[in-house]
C-alpha angles and dihedrals in degrees: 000000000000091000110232096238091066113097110265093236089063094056089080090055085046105055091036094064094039080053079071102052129067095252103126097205141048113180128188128206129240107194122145121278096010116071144327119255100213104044078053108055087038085060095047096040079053098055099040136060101205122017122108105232116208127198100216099202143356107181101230095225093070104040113062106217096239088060099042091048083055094047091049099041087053099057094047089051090057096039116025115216106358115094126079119190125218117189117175122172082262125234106316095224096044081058101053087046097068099033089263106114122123132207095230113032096183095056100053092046090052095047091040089054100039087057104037083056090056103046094052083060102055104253127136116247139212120167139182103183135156082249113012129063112197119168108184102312128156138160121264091216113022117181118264089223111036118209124238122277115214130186119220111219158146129174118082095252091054095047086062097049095044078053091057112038100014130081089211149011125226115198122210117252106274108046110124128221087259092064105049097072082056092043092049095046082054094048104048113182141129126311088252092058101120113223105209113186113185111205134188108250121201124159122201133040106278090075093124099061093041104052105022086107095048093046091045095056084040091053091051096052089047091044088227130126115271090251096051086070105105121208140166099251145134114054119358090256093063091044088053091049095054088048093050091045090054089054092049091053094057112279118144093197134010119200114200118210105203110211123205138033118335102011091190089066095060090042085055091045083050108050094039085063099044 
């Protein structure tokens, strides 16, 4: 993951040097205030070949779906294949700040989704709904291969509606290996349902120190304990280990999101252990 906190011009240096590892996905952030996630991930798919690119998360108050399903067409027409979409109700009070909070957060992210879907692939549209008003829209060129559309989630309601109406589920950083059978068993779902953790990264002993900010907002949007956020952190080989550990519960892919000063050090760290 390219952290928020980086400066958004080095985010092209960034993704062009992870094009030549064997790490499969590169994802950008969208959070209020700091940077937009689809300008983003159209700037990285545009300076790299491979990598998948993933948009964790727009928050779905502030995309219409017509206009999300543009934005994302778009992108997979240019870049086939290489684009995943993650869309969450968004911090509430992120949401309130700015005049875009709903009554009713897991409708409109159903209904956002379950458009959006649609729309991607190529189907006219005509919703109703308790949030989103469609009448008869469609896209002029939809992607022959429409991307994946995740929802990023975390409470149990949500995970089961991710299940029903998402092709895949991101996790906020912080949730363990023991968590995710539970998760999944929250979630349903097909066999084909794509389970994304994000997890803080930091290399070297002075962690601590480096991400305690980070972990302590974290444990307080998780309403868990500062210690029960988990992170693969310590030598290369720990970190290693916690990534690994996160495969073997259950996770299909795990984003690491290195904190601290020159984040390509620890994803090197981390790749030359596992």
């Amino acid at each position: 993951m390219f952290d928020r906190d980086l400066p958004p011009e080095q985010l092209i240096p960034f993704a062009r040097e992870l094009d030549g590892t064997v790490v499969g996905d590169l994802w950008v952030v969208e959070d209020l205030g700091w940077t937009g996630g689809v300008s983003a991930a159209a700037t990285a798919l545009a300076v790299t070949s491979r990598l998948r690119v993933g948009i964790g998360i727009t928050p779905a108050p502030l995309r219409n779906p017509m206009l999300l399903a543009m934005e994302l067409g778009n992108l997979s027409r240019l870049h086939p294949g290489r684009l995943a979409a993650g869309v969450g109700h968004g911090v509430p009070g992120w949401m309130r700040q700015v005049g875009a909070a709903v009554p009713s957060p897991l409708s409109l992210l159903e209904e956002t989704i379950t458009s959006v879907r649609a729309l991607l692939r190529g189907e006219t549209v005509t919703l109703d709904g308790r949030s989103v008003r469609l009448d008869g829209v469609s896209l002029v060129h939809p992607p022959a291969e429409p991307p994946p559309v995740l929802a990023g989630v975390k409470g149990p309601r949500s995970l089961a509606l991710s299940g029903r109406v998402a092709q895949g589920t991101i996790l906020p950083e912080g949730v363990g290996p023991e968590q995710l059978p539970g998760i999944r068993a929250r979630i349903g779902g097909g066999a084909g349902h794509e389970l994304v953790v994000f997890t803080y990264l930091h290399i070297g002993d002075d962690a601590a120190g480096t991400t305690g900010q980070a972990v302590a907002g974290q444990a307080e949007f998780l309403g868990v304990p500062p210690e029960d956020v988990v992170m693969a952190a310590g030598t290369p080989e720990q970190a290693a280990a916690q990534v690994k550990s996160l495969w073997a519960a259950g996770a299909d892919t795990v984003a690491v999101r290195p904190l601290g000063s020159g984040p390509l050090r620890h994803v090197h760290a981390l790749l030359s252990a596992l």
